[in-house]
BASE-751910 format. One record per residue (C-alpha): z, x, y. Coordinates in Angstrom, 1 decimal. Layout:
BEGIN
<rec w="Z" u="X" v="Y"/>
...
//
This chain:
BEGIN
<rec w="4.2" u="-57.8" v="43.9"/>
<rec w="5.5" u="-60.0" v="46.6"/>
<rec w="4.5" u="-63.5" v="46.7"/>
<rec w="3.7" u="-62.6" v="50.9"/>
<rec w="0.9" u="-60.0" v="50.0"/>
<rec w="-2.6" u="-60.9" v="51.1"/>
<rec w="-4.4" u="-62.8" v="48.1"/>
<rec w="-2.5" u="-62.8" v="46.2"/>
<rec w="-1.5" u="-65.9" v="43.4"/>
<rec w="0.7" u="-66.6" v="40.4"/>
<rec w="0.0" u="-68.3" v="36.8"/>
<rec w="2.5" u="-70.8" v="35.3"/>
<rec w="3.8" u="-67.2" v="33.6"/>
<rec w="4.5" u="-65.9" v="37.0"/>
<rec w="1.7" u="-63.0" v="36.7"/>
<rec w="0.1" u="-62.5" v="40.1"/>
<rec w="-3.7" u="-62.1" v="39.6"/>
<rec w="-4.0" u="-58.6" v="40.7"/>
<rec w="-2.7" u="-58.2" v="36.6"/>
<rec w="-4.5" u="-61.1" v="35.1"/>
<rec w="-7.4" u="-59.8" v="36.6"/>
<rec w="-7.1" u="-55.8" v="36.4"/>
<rec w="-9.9" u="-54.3" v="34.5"/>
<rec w="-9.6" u="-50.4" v="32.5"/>
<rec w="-11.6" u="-48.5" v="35.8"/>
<rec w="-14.5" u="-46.4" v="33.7"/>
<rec w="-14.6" u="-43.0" v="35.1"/>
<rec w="-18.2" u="-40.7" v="34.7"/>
<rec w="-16.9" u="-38.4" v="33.0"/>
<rec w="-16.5" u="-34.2" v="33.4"/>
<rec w="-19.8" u="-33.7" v="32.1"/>
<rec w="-21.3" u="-35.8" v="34.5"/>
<rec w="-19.7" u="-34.2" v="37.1"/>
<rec w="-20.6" u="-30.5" v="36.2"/>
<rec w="-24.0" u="-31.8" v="35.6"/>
<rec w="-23.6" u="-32.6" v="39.4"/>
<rec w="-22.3" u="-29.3" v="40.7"/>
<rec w="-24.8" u="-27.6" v="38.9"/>
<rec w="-27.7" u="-29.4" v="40.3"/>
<rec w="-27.7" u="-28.1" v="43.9"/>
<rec w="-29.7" u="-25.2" v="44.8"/>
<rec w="-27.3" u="-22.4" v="45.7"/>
<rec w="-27.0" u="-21.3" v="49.2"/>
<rec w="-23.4" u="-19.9" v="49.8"/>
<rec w="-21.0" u="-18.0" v="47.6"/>
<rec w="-19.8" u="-21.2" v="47.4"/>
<rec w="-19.8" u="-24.3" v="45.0"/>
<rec w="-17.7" u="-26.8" v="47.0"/>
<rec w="-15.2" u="-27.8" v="49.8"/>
<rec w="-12.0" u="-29.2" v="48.4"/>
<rec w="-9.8" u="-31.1" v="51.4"/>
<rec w="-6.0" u="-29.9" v="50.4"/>
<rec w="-2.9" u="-31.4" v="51.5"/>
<rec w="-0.2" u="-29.8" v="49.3"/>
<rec w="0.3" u="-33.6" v="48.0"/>
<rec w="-0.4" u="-33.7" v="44.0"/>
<rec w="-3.9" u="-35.5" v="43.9"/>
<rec w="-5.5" u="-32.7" v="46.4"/>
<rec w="-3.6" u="-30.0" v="44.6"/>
<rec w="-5.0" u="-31.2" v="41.4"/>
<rec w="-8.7" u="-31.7" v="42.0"/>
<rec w="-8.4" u="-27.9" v="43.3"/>
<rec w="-6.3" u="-26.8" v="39.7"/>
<rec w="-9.2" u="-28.9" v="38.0"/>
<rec w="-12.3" u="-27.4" v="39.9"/>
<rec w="-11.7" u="-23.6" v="39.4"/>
<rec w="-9.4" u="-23.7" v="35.9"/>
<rec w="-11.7" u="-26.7" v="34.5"/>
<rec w="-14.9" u="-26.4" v="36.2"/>
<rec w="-15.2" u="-22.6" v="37.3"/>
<rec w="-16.0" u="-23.6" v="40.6"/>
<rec w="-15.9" u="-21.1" v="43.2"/>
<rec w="-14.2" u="-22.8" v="46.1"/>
<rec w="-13.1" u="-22.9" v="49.6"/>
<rec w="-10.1" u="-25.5" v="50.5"/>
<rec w="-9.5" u="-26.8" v="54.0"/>
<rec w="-6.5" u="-28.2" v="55.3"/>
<rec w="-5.6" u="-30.3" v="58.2"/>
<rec w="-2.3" u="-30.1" v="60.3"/>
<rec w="-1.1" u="-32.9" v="62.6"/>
<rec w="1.8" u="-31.5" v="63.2"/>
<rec w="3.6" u="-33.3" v="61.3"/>
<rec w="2.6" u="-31.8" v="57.5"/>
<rec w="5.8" u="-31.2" v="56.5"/>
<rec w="6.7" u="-28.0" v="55.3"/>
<rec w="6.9" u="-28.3" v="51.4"/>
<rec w="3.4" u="-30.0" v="51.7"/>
<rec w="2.4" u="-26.1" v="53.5"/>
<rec w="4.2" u="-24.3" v="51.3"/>
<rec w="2.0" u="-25.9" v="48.3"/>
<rec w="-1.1" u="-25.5" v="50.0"/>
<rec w="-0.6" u="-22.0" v="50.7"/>
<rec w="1.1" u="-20.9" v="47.5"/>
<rec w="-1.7" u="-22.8" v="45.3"/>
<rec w="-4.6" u="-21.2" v="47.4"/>
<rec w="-2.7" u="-17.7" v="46.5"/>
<rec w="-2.2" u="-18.3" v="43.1"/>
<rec w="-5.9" u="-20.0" v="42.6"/>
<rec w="-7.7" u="-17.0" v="44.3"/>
<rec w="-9.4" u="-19.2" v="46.8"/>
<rec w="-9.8" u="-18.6" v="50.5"/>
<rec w="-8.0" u="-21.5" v="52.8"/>
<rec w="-9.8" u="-22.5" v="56.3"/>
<rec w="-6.6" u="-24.5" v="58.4"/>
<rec w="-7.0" u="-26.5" v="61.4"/>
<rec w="-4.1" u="-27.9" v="63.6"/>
<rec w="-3.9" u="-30.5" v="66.2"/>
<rec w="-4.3" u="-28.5" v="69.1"/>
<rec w="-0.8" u="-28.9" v="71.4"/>
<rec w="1.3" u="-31.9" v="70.7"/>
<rec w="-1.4" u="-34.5" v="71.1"/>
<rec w="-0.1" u="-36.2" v="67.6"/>
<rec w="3.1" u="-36.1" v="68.6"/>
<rec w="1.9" u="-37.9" v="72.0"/>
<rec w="-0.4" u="-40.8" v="70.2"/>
<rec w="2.8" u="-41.1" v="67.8"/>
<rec w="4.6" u="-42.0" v="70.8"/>
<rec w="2.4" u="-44.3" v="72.2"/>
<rec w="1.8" u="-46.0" v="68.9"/>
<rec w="5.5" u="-46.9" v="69.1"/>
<rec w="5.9" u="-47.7" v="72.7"/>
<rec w="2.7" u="-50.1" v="71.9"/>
<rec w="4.3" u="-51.6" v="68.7"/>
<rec w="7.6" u="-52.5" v="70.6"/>
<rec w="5.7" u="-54.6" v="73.2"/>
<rec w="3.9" u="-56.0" v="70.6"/>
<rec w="6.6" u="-56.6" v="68.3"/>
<rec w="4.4" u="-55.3" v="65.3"/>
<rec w="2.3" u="-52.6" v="64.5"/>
<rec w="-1.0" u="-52.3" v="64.4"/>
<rec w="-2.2" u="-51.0" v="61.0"/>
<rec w="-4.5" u="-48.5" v="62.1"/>
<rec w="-2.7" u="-46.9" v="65.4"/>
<rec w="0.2" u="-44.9" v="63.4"/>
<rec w="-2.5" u="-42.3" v="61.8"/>
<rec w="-5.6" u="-43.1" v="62.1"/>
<rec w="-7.3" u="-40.5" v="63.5"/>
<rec w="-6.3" u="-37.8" v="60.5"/>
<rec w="-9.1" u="-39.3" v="57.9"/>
<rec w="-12.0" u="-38.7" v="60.2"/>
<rec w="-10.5" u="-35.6" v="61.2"/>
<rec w="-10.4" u="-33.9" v="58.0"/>
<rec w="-13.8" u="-35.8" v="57.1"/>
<rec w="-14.9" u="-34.0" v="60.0"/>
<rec w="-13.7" u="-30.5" v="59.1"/>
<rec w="-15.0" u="-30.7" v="55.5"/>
<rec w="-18.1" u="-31.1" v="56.8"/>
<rec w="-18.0" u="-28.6" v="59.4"/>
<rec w="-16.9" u="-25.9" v="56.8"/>
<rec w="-19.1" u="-26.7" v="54.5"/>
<rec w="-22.2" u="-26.7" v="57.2"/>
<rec w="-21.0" u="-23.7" v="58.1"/>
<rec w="-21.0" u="-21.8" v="54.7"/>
<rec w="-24.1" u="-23.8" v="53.2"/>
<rec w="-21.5" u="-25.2" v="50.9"/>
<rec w="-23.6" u="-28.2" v="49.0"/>
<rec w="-20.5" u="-30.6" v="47.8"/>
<rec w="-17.6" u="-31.4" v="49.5"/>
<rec w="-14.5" u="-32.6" v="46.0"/>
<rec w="-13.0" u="-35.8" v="48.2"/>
<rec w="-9.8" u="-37.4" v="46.7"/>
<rec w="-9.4" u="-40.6" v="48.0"/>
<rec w="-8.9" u="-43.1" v="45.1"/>
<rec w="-8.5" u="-47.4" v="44.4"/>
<rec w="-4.9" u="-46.6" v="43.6"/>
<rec w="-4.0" u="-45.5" v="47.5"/>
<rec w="-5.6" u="-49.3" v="48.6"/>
<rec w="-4.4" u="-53.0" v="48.9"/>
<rec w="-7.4" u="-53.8" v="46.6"/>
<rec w="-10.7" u="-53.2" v="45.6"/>
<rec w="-12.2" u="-54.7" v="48.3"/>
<rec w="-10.7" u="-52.7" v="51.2"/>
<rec w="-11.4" u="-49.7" v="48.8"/>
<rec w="-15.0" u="-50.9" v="48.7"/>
<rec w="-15.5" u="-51.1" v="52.6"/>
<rec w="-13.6" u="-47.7" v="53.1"/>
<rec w="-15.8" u="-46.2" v="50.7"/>
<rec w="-19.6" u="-47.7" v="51.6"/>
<rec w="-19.7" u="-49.2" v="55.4"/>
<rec w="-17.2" u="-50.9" v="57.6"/>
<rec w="-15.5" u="-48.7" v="59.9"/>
<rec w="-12.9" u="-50.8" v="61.0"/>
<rec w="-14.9" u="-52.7" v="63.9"/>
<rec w="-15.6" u="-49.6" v="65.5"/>
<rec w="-18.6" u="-50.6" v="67.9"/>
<rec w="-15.2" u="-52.9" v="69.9"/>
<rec w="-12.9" u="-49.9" v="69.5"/>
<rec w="-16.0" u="-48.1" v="71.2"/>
<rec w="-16.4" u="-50.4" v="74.2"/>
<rec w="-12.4" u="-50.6" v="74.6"/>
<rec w="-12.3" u="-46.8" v="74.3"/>
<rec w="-14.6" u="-46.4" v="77.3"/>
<rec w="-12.9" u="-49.0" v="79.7"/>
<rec w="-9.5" u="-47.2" v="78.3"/>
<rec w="-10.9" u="-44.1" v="79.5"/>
<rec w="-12.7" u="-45.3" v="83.1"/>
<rec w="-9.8" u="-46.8" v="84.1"/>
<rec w="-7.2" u="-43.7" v="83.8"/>
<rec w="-10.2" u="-41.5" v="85.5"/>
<rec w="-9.8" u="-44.2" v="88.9"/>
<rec w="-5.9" u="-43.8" v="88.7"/>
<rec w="-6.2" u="-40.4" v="88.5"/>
<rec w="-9.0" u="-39.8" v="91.4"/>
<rec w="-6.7" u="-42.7" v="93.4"/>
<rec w="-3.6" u="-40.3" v="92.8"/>
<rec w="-5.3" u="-37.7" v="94.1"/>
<rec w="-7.3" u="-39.2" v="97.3"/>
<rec w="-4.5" u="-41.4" v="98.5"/>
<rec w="-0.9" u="-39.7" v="96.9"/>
<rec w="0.8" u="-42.5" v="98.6"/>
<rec w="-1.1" u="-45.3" v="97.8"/>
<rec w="-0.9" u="-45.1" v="94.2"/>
<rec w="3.0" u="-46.0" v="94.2"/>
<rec w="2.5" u="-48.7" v="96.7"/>
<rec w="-0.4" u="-50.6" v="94.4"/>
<rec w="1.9" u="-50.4" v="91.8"/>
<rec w="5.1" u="-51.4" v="93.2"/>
<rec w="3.2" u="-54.3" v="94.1"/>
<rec w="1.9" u="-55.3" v="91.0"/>
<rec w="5.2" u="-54.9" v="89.4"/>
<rec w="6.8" u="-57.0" v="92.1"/>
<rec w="4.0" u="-60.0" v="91.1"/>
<rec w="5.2" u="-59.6" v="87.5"/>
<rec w="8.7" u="-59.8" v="88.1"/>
<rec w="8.2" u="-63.0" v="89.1"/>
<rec w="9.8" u="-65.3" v="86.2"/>
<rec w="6.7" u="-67.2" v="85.8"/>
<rec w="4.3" u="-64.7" v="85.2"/>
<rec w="6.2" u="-62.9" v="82.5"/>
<rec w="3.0" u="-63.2" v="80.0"/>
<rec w="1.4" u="-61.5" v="82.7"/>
<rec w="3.9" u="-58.8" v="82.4"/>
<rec w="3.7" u="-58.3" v="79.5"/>
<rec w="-0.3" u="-58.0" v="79.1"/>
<rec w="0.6" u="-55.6" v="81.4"/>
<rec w="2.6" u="-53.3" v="79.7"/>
<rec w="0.8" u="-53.9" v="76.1"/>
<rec w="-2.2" u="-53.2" v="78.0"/>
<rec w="-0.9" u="-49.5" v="79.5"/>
<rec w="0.0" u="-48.1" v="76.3"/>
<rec w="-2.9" u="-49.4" v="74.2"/>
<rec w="-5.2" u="-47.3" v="76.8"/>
<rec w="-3.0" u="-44.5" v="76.7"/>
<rec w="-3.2" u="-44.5" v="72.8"/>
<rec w="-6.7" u="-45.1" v="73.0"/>
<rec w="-7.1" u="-41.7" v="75.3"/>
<rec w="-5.2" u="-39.3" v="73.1"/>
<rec w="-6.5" u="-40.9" v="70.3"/>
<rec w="-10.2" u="-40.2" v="72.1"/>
<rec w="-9.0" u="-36.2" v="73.5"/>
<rec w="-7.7" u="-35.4" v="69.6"/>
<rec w="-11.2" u="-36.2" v="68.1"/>
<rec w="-13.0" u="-34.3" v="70.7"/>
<rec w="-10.3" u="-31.2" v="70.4"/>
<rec w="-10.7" u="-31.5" v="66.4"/>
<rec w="-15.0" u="-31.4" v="66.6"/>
<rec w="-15.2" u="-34.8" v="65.7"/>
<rec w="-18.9" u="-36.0" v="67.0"/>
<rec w="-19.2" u="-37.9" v="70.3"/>
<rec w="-20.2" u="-41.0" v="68.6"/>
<rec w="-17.1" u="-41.6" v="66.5"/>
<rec w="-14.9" u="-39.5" v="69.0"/>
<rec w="-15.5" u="-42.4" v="71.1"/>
<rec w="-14.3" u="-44.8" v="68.4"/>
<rec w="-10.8" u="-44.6" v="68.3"/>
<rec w="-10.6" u="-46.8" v="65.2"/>
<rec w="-14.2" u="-45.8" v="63.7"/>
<rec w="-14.2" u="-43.8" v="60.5"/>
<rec w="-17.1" u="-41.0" v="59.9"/>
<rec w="-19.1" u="-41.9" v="56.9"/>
<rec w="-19.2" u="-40.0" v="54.3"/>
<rec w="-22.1" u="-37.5" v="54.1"/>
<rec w="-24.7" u="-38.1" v="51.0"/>
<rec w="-26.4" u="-34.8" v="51.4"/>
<rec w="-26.3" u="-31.5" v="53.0"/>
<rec w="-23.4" u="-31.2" v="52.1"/>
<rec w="-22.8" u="-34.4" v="49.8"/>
<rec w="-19.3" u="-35.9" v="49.5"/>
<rec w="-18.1" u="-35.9" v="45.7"/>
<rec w="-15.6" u="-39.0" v="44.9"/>
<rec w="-13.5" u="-36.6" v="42.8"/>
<rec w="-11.6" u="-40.1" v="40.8"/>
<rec w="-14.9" u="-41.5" v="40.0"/>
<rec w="-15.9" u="-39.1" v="37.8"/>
<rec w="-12.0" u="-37.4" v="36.3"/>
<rec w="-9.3" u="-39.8" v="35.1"/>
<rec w="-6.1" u="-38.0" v="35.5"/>
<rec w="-3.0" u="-39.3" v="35.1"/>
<rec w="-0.6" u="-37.8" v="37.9"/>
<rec w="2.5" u="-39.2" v="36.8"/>
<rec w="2.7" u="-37.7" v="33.0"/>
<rec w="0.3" u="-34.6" v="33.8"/>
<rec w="2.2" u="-33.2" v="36.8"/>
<rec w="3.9" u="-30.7" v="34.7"/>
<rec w="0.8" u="-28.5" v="35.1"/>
<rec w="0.9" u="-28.4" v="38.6"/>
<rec w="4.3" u="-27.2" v="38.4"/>
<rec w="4.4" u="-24.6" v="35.7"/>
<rec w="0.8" u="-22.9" v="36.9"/>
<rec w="1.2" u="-23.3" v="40.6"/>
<rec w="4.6" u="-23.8" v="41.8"/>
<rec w="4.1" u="-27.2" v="43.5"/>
<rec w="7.0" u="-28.6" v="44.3"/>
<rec w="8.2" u="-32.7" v="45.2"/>
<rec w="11.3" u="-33.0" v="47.6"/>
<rec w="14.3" u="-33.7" v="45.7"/>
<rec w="15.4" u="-37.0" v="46.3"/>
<rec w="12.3" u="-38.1" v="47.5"/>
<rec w="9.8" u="-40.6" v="45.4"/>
<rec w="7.1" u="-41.9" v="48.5"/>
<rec w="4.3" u="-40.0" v="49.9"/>
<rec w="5.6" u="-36.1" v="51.4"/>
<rec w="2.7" u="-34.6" v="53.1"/>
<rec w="3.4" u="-36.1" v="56.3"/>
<rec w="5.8" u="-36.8" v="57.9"/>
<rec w="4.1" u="-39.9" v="59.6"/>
<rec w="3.8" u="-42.0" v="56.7"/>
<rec w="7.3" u="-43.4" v="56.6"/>
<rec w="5.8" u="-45.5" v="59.3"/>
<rec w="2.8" u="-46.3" v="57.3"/>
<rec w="5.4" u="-47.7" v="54.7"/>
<rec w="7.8" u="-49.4" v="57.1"/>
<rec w="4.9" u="-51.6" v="58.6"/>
<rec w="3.8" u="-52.5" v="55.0"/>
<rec w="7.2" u="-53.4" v="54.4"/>
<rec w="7.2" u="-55.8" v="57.9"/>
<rec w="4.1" u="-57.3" v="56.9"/>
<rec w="3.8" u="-57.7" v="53.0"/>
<rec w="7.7" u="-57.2" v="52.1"/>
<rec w="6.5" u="-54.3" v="50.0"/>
<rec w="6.2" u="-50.7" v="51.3"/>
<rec w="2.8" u="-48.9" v="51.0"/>
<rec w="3.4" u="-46.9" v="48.1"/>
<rec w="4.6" u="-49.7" v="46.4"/>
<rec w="1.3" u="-50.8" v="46.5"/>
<rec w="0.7" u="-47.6" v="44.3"/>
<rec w="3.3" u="-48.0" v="42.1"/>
<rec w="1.6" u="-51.8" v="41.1"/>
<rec w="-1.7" u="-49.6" v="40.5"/>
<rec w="0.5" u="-47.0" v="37.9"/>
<rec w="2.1" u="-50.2" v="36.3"/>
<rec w="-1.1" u="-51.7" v="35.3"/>
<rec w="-2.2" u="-48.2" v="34.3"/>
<rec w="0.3" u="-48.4" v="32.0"/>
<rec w="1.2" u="-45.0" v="33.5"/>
<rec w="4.9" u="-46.5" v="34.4"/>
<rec w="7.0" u="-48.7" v="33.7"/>
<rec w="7.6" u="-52.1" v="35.9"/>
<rec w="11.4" u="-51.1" v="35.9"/>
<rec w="10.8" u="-47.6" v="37.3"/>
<rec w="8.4" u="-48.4" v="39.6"/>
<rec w="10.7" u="-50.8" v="41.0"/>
<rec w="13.3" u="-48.4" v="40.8"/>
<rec w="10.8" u="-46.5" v="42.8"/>
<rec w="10.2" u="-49.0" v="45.4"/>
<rec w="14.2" u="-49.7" v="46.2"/>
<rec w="14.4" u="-46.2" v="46.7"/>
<rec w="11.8" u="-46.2" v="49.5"/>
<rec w="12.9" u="-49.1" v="51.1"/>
<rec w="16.3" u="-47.8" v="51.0"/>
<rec w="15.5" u="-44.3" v="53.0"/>
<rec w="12.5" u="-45.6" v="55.3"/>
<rec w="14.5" u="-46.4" v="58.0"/>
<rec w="16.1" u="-43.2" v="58.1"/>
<rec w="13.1" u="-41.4" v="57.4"/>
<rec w="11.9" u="-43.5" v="60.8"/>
<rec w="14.8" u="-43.2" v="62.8"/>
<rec w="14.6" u="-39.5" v="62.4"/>
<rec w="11.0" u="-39.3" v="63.2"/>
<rec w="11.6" u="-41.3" v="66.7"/>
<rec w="14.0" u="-39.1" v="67.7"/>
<rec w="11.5" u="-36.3" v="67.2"/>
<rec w="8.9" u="-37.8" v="69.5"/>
<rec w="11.3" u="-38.5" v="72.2"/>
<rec w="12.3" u="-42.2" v="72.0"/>
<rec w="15.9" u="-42.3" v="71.6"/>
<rec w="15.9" u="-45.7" v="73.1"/>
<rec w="14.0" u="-47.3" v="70.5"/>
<rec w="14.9" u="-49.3" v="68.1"/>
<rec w="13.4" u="-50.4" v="64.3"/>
<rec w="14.8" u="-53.7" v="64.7"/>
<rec w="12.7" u="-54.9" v="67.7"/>
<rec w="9.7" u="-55.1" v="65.3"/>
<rec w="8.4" u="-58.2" v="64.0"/>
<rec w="6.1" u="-58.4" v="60.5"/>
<rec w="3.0" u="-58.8" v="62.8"/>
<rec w="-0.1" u="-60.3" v="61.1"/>
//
């Protein structure tokens, strides 16, 4: 771990405390668990809702709930449009192979691809990203269609597979899990003005065609002016962030997310307790994904990219990485790699084997990416490590 990550401190041994202080995590248990499933009163044909997105954990939790459990399942699975294609190959050759029906939902359009763009444009006038802008409207959408399934087929649990490894500490896995959604009630109020004011541009555009161009040749003749380049750029990071904010806003209402976080372009959907309740998958089933993947290959067919050691599902998170990288000197599924390290489920050498790797291809895996949303003009080096 890098001496720049947040909280982080080092004994006279040079042993940051996230090790002197890392505790065995006790897990429930598979009784407890089927105990759990077992208890609902049946209403559907099926047991549970199992969120798949061909990456190993989802694909797992599925293997484990029918071969394990003798669940009868439905899986969902939700495309950005950017799941790459390996990840949808996995999802639909495990579904096959498992016997159990698959519900899919896309982005509708190219929405993603449009907040993607945004989120860039916005991060070059900013000269950082901000954290949550690169994806973060796939977690409440796929909250929201597990949900929606399972309301729809009575289904009583819902197998999530979110787990401490995937966060910067317990802490922030805490709040993800029980309460904060990411200062949602501001995101809500900027969301609204965001929204009002492209609504006036758009009913000025189409009462006065000409005046439009006119008011805005004007303003950008004020902010040309040498001495109100902070204005300027206010301006410009101001223009983008609403634009983010309104595709961000349009892609939860498209995707059935409700009006109350729809409106929260940063806000998070809490998870559900009851009717249908949402199942922490890892608090109950210790699995170890590094040493136990052979499973998942032999029985299913799942398949890793060649070459490739970070996250694959989407195609997105190379930016996800790159910002941790900006900001912490250490990509985000490096972060992960600490987590199997004090697991004892790798070794420091490979994990930092591991982590070169990434940080050798993420800039690559970026470049490639902006030239998919359009932006051959921008460039990786412009951004700063933010704060």
């Amino acid at each position: 771990m890098p001496s720049s990550y947040p909280g982080i401190s080092f004994n006279h041994e040079g042993i940051c405390n996230f090790c002197t202080g890392y505790k065995d995590r006790e897990y429930l248990g598979k009784q407890e668990l089927v105990e759990l499933m077992n208890s609902a009163d049946r209403k559907s044909e099926y047991d549970c809702v199992v969120p798949l997105s061909g990456g190993k954990d989802s694909t797992y939790i599925l293997y484990f709930a029918v071969k394990e459990l003798k669940l009868n399942c439905i899986a969902v699975s939700y495309d950005s449009g950017f799941q790459t294609d390996i990840a949808r190959e996995n999802v639909r050759k495990t579904c096959a192979i498992l016997d159990v029906p698959l519900v899919v939902r896309r982005s509708p359009g190219d929405v993603q691809s449009k907040l993607t763009r945004e989120c860039l444009l916005l991060a070059r006038r900013m000269g950082f990203f901000v954290g949550f802008s690169v994806c973060g409207n796939c977690e409440v959408i796929l909250r929201t269609i597990s949900f929606n399934v399972a309301k729809t087929y009575g289904v009583p649990f819902i197998l999530w597979g979110s787990s401490p490894q995937e966060s910067i500490d317990e802490d922030t896995f805490e709040r993800y899990r029980y309460g904060e959604t990411r200062k949602a009630d501001l995101a809500s109020s900027f969301t609204k003005t965001s929204i009002i004011s492209m609504l006036f541009l758009r009913v000025l555009r189409k009462m006065h065609p000409n005046a439009t161009p006119y008011v805005v040749s004007q303003f950008a003749a004020i902010l040309e002016d040498p001495e109100r380049r902070t204005l300027k750029a206010i301006f410009h990071v101001g223009y983008h962030a609403i634009r983010w904010a309104s595709y961000s806003v349009i892609q939860r209402m498209l995707m059935g997310v409700p009006v109350k976080y729809a409106l929260k372009p940063i806000g998070l959907l809490p998870f559900s307790e009851r009717n249908p309740r949402f199942v922490h998958f890892f608090d109950y089933i210790h699995w170890d994904s590094i040493r136990n993947i052979r499973s998942l290959e032999d029985e299913l067919h799942w398949k890793h990219p060649e070459g490739t050691v970070s996250r694959f599902d989407c195609d997105l998170h190379c930016l996800v990485n790159y910002a941790f990288l900006r900001k912490y000197n250490i990509s985000q599924d490096g972060v992960n790699l600490c987590n199997f390290v004090r697991e004892k489920k790798m070794s420091r050498e490979e994990a930092m084997r591991r982590e070169r790797e990434i940080q050798n291809s993420v800039n690559r895996e970026c470049e490639d990416l902006i030239r998919r949303v359009g932006l051959d003009d921008f460039a990786l080096a412009s951004l700063s490590s933010g704060t």
